[in-house]
N, C-alpha and C positions, 0 to 999 in steps of 0.2 A: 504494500500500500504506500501510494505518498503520499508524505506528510510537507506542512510547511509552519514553519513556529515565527513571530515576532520575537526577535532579541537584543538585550542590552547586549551579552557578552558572549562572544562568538566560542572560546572555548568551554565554559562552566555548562552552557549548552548541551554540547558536542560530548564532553565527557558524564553527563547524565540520561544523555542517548544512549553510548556507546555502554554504562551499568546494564541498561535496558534492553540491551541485548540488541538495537539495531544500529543499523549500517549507515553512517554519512556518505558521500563521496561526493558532492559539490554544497558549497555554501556560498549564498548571494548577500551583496551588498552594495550601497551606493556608493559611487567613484571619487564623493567630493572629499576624503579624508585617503585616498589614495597616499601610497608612499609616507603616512603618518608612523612614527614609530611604532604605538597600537598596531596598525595595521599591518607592517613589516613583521613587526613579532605574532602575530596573527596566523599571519599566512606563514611563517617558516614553522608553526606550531601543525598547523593544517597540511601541508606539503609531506611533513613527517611521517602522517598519519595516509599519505595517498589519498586528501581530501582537496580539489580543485577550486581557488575562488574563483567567483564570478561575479563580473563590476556591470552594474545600472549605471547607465550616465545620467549625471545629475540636473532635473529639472530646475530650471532657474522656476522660484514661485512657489516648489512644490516640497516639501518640507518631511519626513520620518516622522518626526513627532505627532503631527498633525493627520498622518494618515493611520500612525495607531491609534488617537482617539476613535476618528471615523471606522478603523473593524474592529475596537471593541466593546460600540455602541450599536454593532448592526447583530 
């Protein structure tokens, strides 16, 4: 089955999957914090584990925050 989760923290996530007995192999994210150290140590955490990011290019306007309130109001 796929699944898709809203998340602060891309690895606390991933290693509460991975107790649960399922399988990651790609995690998404928006591109505007690209190359951010977070995000370097991220991805060589992810890469370790044979998990591929994958970058949303960043809406000018459109915001994370704002689109978790809207799906966890619908």
């Amino acid at each position: 089955m796929d699944e898709a989760y809203i998340i602060e923290n891309g690895i606390e996530l991933i290693e509460k999957l991975a107790a649960d007995g399922k399988n990651v192999n790609e995690y998404y994210r928006g591109d505007d914090g690209f190359g951010s150290p977070e995000q370097v140590r991220e991805n060589e955490w992810m890469a370790a584990r044979g998990i591929e990011p994958v970058y949303f290019t960043h809406t000018p306007g459109i915001h994370s925050a704002e689109l978790r309130v809207i799906i966890k109001n619908t």
